[in-house]
Legacy VTK file of the C-alpha trace (Angstrom):
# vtk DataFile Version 3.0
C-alpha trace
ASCII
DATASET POLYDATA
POINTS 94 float
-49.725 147.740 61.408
-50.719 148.633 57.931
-47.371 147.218 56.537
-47.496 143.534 58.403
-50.881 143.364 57.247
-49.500 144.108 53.316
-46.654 141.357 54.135
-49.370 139.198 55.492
-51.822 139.029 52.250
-48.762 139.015 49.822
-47.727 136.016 51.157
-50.743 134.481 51.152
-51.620 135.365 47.100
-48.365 133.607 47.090
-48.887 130.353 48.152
-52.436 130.718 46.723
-50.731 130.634 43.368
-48.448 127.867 44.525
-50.822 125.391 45.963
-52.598 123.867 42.779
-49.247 123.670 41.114
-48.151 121.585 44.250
-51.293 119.492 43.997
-50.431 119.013 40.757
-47.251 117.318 41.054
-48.189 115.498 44.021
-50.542 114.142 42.059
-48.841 113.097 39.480
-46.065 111.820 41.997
-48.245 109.523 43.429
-49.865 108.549 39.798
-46.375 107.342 39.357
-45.626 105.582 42.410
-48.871 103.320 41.888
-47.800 102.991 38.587
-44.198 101.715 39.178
-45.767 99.561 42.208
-47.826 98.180 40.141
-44.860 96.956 37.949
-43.259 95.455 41.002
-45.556 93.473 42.159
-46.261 92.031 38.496
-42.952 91.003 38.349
-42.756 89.630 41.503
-45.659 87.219 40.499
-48.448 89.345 42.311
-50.622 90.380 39.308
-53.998 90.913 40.915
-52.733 92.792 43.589
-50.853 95.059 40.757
-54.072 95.212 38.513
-55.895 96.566 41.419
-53.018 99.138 42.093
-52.765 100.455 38.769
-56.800 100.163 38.329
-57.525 102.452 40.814
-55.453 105.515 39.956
-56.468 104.914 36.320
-60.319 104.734 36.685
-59.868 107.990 39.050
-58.230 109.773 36.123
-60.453 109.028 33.609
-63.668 109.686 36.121
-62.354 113.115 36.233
-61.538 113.535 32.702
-65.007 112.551 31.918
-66.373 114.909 35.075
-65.049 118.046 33.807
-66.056 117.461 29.926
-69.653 116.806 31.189
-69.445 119.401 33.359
-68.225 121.992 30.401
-71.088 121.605 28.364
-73.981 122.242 30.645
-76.197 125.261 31.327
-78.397 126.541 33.613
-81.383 125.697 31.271
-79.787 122.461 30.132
-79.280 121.016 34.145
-81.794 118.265 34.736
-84.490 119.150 37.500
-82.407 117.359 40.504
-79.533 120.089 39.849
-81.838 123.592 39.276
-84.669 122.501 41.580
-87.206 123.619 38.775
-88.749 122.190 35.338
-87.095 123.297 32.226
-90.000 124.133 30.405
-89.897 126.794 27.764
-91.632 129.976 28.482
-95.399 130.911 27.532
-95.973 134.160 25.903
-99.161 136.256 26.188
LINES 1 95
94 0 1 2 3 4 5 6 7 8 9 10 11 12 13 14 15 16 17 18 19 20 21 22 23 24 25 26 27 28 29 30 31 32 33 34 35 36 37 38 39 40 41 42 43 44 45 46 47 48 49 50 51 52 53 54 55 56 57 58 59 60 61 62 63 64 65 66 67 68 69 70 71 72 73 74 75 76 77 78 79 80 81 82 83 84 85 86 87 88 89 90 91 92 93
């Protein structure tokens, strides 16, 4: 019993260590596809259609390039009130 369990979790740490390499790729897969779309239609005289297909993909990437620097640089004290709940006032002392 002991044993299938071991098997069990070892195979899931696995594919935990597999799946955001997977997203990854798929990711970028798909980043492709709209990209090379996006050429097709342009050539085939469909431009706005192809703007809005490579747009989309392109303002995604940089929202979350500009998400996760934001994010990197905050604190606890440095969250606005909306985020902590509480005023960020500095301490009194006695």
């Amino acid at each position: 019993m002991a044993e299938r369990e071991q098997k069990h979790r070892h195979r899931l740490q696995t594919y935990e260590m597999f799946y955001p390499y997977l997203g990854q790729l798929l990711g970028f897969l798909g980043f492709l596809a709209a990209i090379f779309g996006a050429i097709y239609l342009a050539l085939h005289d469909k431009l706005i259609v192809a703007g809005l297909l490579v747009g989309a993909p392109v303002v995604g990437a940089i929202g979350w390039f500009v998400k996760s620097r934001v994010s990197l640089g905050r604190t606890e004290e440095s969250k606005p009130i909306s985020e902590t709940g509480k005023k960020n006032s500095p301490k009194k002392r006695r």
